[in-house]
PyMOL commands that place a pseudoatom at each C-alpha (Angstrom):
pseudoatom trace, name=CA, resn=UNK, resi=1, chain=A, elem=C, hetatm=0, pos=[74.026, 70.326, 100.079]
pseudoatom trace, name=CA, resn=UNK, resi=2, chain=A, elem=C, hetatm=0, pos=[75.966, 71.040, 103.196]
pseudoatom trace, name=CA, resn=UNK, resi=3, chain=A, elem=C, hetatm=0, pos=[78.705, 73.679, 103.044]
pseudoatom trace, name=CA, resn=UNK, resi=4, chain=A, elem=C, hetatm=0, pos=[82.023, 74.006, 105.481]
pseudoatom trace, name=CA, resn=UNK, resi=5, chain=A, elem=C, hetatm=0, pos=[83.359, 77.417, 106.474]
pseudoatom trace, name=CA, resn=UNK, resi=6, chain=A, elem=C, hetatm=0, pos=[87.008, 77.459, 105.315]
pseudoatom trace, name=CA, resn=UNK, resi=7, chain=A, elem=C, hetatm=0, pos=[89.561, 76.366, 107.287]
pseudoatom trace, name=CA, resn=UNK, resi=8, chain=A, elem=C, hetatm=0, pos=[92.327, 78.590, 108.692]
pseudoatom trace, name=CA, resn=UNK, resi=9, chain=A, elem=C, hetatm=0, pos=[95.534, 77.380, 109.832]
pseudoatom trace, name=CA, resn=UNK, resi=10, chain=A, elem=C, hetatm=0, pos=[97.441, 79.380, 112.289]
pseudoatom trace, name=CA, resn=UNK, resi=11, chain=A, elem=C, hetatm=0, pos=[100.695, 80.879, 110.724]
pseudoatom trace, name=CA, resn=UNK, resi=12, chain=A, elem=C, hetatm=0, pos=[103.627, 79.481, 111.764]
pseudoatom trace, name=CA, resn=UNK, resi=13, chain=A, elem=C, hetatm=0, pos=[107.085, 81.016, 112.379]
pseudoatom trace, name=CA, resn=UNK, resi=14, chain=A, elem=C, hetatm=0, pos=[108.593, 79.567, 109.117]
pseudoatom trace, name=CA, resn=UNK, resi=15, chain=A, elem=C, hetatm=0, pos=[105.863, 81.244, 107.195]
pseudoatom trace, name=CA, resn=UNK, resi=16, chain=A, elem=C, hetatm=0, pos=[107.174, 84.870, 108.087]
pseudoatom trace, name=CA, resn=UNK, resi=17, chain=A, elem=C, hetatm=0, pos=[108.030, 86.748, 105.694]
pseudoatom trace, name=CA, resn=UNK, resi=18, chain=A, elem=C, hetatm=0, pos=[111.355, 89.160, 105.760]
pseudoatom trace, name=CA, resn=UNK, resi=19, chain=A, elem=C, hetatm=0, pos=[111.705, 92.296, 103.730]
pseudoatom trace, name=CA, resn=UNK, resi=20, chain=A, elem=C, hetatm=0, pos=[114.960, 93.657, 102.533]
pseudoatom trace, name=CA, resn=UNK, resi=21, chain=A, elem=C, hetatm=0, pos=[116.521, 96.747, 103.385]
pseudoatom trace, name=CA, resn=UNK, resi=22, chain=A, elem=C, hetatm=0, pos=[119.434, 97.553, 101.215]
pseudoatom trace, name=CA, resn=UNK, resi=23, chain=A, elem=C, hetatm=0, pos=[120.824, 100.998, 100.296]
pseudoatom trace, name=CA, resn=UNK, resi=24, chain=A, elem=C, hetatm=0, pos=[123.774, 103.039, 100.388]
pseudoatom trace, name=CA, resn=UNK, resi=25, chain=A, elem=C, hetatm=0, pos=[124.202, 106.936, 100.671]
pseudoatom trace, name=CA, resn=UNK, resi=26, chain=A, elem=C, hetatm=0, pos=[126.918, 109.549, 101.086]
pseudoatom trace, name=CA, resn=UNK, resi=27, chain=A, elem=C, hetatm=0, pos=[127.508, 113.364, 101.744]
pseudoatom trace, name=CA, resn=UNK, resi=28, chain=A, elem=C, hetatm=0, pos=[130.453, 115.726, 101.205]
pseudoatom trace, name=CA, resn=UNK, resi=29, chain=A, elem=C, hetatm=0, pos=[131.278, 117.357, 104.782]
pseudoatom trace, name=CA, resn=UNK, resi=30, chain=A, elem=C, hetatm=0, pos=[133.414, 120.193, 105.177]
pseudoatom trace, name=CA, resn=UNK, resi=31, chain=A, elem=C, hetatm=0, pos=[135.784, 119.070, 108.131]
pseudoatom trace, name=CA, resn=UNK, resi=32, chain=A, elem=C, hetatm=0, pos=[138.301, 116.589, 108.155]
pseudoatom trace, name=CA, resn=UNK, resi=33, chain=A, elem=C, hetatm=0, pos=[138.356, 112.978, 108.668]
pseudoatom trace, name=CA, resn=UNK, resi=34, chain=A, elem=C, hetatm=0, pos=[139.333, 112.408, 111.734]
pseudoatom trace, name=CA, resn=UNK, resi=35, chain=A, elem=C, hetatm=0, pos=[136.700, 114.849, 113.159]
pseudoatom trace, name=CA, resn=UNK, resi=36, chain=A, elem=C, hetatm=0, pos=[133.928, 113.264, 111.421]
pseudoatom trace, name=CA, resn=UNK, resi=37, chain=A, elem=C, hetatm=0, pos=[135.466, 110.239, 112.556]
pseudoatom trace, name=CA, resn=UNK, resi=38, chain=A, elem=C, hetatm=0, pos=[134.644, 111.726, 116.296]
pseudoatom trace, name=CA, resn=UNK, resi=39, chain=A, elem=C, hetatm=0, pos=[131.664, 112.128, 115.757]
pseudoatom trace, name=CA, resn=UNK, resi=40, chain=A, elem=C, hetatm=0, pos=[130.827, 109.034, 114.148]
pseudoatom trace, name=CA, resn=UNK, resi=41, chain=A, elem=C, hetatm=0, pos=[131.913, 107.255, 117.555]
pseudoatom trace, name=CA, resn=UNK, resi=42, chain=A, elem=C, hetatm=0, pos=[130.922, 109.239, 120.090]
pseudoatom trace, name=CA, resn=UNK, resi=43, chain=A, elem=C, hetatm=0, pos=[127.546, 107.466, 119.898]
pseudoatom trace, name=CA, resn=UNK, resi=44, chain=A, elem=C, hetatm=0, pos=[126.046, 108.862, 123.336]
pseudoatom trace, name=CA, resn=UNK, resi=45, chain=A, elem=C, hetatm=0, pos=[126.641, 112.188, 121.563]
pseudoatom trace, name=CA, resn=UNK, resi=46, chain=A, elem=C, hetatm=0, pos=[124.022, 111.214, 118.600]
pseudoatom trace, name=CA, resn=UNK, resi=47, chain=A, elem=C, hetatm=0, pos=[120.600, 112.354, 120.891]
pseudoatom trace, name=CA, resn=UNK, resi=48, chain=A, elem=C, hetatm=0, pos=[122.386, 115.902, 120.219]
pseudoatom trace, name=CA, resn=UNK, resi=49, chain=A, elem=C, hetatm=0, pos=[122.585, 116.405, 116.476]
pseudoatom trace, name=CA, resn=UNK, resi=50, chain=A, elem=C, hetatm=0, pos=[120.261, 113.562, 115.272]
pseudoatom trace, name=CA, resn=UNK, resi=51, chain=A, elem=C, hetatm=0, pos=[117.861, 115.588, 113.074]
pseudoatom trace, name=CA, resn=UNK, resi=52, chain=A, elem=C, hetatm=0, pos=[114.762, 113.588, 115.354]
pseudoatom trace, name=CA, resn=UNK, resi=53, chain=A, elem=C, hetatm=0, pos=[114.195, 113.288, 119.005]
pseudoatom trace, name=CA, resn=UNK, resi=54, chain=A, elem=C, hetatm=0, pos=[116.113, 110.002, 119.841]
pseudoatom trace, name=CA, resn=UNK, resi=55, chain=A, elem=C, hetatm=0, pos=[117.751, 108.133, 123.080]
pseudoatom trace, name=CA, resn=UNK, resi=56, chain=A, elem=C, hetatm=0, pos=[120.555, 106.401, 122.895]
pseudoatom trace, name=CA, resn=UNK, resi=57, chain=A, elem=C, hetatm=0, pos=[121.452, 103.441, 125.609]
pseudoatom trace, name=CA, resn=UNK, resi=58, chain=A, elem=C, hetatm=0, pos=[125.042, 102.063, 125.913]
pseudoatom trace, name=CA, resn=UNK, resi=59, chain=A, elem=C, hetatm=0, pos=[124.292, 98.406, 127.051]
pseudoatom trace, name=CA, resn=UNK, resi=60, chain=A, elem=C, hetatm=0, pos=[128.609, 97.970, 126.723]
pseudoatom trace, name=CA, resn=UNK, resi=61, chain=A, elem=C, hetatm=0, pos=[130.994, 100.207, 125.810]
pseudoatom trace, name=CA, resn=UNK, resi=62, chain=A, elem=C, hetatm=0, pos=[134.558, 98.907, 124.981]
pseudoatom trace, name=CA, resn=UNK, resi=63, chain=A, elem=C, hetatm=0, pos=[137.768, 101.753, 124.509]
pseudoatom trace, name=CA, resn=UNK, resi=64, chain=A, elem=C, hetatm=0, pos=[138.770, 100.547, 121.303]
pseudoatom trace, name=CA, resn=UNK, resi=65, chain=A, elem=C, hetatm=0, pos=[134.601, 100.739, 120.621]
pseudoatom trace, name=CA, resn=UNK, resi=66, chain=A, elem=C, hetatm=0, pos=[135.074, 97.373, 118.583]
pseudoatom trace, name=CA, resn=UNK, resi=67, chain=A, elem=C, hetatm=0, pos=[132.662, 94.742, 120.339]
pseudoatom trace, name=CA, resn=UNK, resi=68, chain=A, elem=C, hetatm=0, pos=[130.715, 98.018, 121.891]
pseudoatom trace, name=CA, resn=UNK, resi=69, chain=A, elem=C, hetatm=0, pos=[126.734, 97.725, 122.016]
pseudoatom trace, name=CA, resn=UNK, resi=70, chain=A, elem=C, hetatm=0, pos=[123.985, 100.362, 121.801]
pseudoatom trace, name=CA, resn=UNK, resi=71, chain=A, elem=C, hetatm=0, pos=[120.716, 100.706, 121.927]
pseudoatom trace, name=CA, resn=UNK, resi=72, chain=A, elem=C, hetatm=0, pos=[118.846, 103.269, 119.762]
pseudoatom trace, name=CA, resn=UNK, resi=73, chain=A, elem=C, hetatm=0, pos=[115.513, 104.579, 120.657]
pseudoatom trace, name=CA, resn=UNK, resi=74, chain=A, elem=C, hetatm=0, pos=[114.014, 106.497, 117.992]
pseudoatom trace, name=CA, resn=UNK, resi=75, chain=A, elem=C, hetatm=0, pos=[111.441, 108.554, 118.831]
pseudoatom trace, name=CA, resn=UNK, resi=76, chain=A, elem=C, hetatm=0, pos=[109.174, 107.933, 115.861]
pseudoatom trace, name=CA, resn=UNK, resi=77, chain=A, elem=C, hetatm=0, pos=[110.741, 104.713, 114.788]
pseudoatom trace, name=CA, resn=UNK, resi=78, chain=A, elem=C, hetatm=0, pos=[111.307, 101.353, 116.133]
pseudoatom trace, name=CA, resn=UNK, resi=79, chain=A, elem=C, hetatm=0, pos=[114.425, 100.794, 118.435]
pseudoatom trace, name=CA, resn=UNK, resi=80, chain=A, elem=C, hetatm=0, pos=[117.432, 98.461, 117.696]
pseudoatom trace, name=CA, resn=UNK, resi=81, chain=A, elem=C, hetatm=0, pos=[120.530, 97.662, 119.265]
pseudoatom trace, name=CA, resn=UNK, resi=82, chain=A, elem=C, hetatm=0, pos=[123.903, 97.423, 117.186]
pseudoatom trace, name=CA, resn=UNK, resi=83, chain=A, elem=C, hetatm=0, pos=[127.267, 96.267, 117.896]
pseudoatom trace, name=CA, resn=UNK, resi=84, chain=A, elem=C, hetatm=0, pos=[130.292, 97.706, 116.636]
pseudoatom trace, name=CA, resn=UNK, resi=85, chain=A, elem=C, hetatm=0, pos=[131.738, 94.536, 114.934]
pseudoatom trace, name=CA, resn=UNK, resi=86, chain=A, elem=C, hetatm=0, pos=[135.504, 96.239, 113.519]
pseudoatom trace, name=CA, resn=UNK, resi=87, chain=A, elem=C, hetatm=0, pos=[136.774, 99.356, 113.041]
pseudoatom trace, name=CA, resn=UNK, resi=88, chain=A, elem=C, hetatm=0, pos=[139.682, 100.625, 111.030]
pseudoatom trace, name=CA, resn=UNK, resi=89, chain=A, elem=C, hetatm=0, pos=[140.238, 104.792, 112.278]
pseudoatom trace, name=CA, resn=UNK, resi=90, chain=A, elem=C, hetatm=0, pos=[139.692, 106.829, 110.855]
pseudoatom trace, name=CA, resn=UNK, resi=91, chain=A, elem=C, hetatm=0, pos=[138.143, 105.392, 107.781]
pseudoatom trace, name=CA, resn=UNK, resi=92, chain=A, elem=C, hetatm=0, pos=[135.601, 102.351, 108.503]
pseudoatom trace, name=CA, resn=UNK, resi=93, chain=A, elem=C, hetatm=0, pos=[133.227, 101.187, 111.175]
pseudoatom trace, name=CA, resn=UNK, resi=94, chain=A, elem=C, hetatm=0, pos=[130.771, 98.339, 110.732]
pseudoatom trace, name=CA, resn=UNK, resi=95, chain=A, elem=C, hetatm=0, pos=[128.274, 97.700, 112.816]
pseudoatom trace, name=CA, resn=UNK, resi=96, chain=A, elem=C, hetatm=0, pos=[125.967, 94.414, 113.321]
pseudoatom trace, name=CA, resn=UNK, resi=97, chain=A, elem=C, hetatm=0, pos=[122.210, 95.098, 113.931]
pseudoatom trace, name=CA, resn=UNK, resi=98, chain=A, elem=C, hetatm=0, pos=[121.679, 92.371, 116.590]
pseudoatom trace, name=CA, resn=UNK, resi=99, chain=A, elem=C, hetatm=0, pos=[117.865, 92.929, 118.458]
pseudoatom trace, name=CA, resn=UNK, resi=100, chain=A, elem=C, hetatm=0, pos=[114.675, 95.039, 117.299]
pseudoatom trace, name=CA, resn=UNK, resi=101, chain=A, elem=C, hetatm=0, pos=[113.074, 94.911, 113.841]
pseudoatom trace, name=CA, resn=UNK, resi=102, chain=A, elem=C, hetatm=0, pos=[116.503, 94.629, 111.785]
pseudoatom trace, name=CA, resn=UNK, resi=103, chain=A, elem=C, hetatm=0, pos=[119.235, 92.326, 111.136]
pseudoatom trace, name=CA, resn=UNK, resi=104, chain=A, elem=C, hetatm=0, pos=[122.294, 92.222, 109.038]
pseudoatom trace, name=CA, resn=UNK, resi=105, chain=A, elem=C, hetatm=0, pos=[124.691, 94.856, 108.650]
pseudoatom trace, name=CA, resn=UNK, resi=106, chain=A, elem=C, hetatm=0, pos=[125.950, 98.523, 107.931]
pseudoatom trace, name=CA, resn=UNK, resi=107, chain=A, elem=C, hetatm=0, pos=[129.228, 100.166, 107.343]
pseudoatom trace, name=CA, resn=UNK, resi=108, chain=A, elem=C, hetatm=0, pos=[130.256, 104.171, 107.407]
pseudoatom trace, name=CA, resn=UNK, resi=109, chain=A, elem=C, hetatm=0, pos=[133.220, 104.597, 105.328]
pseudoatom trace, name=CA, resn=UNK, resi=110, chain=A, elem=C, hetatm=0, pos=[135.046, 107.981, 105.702]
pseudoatom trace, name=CA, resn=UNK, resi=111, chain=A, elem=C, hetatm=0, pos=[137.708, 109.120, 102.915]
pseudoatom trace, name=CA, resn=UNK, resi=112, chain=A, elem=C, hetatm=0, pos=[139.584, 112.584, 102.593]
pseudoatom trace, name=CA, resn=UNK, resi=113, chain=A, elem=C, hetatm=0, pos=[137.529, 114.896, 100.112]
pseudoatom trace, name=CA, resn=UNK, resi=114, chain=A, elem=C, hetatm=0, pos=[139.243, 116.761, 96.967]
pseudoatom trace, name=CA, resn=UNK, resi=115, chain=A, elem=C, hetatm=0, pos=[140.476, 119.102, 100.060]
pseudoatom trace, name=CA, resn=UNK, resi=116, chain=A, elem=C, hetatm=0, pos=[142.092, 118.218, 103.288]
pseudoatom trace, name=CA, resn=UNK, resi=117, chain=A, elem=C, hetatm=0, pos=[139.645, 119.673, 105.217]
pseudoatom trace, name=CA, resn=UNK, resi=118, chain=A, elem=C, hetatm=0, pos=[136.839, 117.479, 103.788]
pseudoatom trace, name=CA, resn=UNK, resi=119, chain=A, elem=C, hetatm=0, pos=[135.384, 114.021, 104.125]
pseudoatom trace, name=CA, resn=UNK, resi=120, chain=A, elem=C, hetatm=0, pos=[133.542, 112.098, 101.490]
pseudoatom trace, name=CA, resn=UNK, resi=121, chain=A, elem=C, hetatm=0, pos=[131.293, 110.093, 104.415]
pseudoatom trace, name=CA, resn=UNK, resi=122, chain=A, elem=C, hetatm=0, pos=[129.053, 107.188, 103.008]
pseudoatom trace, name=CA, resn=UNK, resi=123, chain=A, elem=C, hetatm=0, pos=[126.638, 105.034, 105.046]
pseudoatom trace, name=CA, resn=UNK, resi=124, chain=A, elem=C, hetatm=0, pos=[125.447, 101.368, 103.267]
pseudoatom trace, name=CA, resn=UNK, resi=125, chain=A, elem=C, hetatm=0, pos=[123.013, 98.830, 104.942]
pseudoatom trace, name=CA, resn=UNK, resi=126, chain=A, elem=C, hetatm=0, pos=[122.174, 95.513, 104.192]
pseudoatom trace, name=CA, resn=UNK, resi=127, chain=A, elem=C, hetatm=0, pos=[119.685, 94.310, 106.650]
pseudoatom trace, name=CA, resn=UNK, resi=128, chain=A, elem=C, hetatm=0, pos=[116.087, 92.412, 106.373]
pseudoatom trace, name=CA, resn=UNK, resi=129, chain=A, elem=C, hetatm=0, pos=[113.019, 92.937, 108.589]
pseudoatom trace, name=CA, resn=UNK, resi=130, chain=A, elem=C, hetatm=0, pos=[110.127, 90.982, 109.739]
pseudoatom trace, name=CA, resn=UNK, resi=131, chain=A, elem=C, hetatm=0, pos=[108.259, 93.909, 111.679]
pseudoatom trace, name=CA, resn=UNK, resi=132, chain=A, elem=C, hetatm=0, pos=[104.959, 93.463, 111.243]
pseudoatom trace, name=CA, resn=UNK, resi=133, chain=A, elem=C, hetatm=0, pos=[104.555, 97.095, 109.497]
pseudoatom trace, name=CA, resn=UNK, resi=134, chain=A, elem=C, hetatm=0, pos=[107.545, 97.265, 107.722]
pseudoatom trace, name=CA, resn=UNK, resi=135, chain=A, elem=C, hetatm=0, pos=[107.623, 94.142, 106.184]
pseudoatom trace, name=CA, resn=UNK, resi=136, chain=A, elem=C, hetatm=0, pos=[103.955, 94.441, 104.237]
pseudoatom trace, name=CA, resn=UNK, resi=137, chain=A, elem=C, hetatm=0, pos=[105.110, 98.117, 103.296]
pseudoatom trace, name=CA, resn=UNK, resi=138, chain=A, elem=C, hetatm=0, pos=[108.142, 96.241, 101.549]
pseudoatom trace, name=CA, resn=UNK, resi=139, chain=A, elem=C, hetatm=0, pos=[105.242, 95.049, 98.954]
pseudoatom trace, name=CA, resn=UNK, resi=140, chain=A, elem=C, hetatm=0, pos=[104.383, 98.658, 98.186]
pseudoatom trace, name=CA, resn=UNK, resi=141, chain=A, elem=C, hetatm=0, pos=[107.721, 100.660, 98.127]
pseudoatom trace, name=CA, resn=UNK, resi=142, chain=A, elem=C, hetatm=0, pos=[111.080, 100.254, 98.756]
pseudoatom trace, name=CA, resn=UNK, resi=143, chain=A, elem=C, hetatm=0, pos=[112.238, 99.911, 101.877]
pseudoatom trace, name=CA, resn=UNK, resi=144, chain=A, elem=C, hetatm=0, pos=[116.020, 100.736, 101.059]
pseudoatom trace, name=CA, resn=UNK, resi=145, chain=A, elem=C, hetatm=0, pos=[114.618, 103.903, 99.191]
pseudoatom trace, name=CA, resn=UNK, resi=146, chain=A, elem=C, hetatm=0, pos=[112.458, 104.957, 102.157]
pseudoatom trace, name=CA, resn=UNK, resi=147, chain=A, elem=C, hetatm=0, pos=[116.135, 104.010, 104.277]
pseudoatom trace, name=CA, resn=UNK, resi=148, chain=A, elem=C, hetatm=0, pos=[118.143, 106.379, 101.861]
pseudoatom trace, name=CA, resn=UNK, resi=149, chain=A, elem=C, hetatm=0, pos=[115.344, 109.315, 102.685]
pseudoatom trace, name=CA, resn=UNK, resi=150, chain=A, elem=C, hetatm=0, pos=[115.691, 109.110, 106.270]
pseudoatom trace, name=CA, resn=UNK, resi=151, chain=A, elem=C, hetatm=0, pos=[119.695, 108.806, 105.943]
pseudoatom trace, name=CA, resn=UNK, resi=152, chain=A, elem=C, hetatm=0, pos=[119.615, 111.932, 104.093]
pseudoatom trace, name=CA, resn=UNK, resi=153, chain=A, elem=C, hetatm=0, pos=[118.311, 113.945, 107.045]
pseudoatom trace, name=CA, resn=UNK, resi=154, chain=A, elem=C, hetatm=0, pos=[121.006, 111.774, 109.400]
pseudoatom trace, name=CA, resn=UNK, resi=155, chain=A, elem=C, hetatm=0, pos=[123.989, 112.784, 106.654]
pseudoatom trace, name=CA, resn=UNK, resi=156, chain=A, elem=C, hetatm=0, pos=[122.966, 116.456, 107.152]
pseudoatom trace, name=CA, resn=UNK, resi=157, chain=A, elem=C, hetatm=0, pos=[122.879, 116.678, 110.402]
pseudoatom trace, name=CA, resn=UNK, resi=158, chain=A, elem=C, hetatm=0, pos=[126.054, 114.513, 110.552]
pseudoatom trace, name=CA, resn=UNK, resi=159, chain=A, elem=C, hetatm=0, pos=[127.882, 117.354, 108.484]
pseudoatom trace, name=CA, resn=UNK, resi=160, chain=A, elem=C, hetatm=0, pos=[126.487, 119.936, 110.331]
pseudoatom trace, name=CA, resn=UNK, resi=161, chain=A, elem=C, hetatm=0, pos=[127.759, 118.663, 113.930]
pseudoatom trace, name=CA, resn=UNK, resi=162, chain=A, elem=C, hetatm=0, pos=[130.919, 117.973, 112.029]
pseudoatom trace, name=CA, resn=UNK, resi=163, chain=A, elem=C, hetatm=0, pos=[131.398, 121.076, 110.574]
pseudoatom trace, name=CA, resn=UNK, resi=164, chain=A, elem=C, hetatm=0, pos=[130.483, 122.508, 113.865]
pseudoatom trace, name=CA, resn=UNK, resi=165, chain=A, elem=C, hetatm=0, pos=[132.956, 120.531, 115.412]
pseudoatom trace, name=CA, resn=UNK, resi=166, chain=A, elem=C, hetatm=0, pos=[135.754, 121.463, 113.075]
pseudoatom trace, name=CA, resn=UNK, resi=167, chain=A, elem=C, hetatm=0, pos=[135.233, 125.591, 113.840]
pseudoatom trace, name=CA, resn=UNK, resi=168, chain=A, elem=C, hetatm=0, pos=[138.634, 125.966, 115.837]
for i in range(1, 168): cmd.bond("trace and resi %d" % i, "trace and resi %d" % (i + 1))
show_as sticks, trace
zoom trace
């Protein structure tokens, strides 16, 4: 009896898988809109009240920030670069997620709080990843949870800088 070691194909492209990341989270801030607004789009400013070392690259920047491109460098993380896709101040930016591990979409809306001087800011995603450790982690947790944690720390520090901001 003769026996054959297995054979292994080589995976192909159409046999990667792609995890999804979807999630949406919000904070109460204590400033106004249209500061948190500021803050929201002065994306070079991020690197200094992002709760994590990060670098952020403007590949084009565009006045009305519609059609503007960054890249963001994580320190821990991968990178990705996002466009701004529309905007509607001070209430709504989306943003496309268009090179690095993610693709799709996320919005911020902004919306006055019970009290002018607050914002109601929330954050939602809807993106997939093939990244070779993210998308086998998808099989043990989920991915839009583990998104929500790390926007927790990014809504913080968001109202912080805000609040900051807001301080006449």
């Amino acid at each position: 009896m003769t026996s054959r070691a297995p054979v292994h194909q080589p995976r192909r492209a159409a046999d990667t898988s792609v995890a999804a990341i979807r999630a949406s989270d919000g904070i109460l801030i204590g400033a106004p809109v249209e500061v948190v607004w500021a803050v929201l789009t002065d994306v070079e400013g991020y690197a200094r009240w992002w709760p994590w070392p990060l670098r952020v690259g403007e590949t084009r920047r565009e006045e009305a920030i519609v059609g503007s491109t960054y890249e963001i460098s994580p320190v821990a993380a991968p990178g990705f670069v996002c466009r701004v896709d529309s905007a509607a101040p001070p209430s709504k930016l989306r943003v496309r997620y268009v090179r690095g591990p993610f693709a799709g979409s996320g919005e911020w809306r902004l919306e006055p709080g019970e009290h002018a001087a607050q914002t109601r800011a929330c954050y939602a995603v809807d993106l997939t990843t093939a990244h070779l450790l993210l998308q086998p982690l998808a099989h043990v947790v989920s991915l839009g949870a583990v998104h929500s944690f790390v926007m927790g720390a990014v809504l913080a520090a968001l109202a912080r800088e805000s609040e900051r901001r807001a301080v006449p």
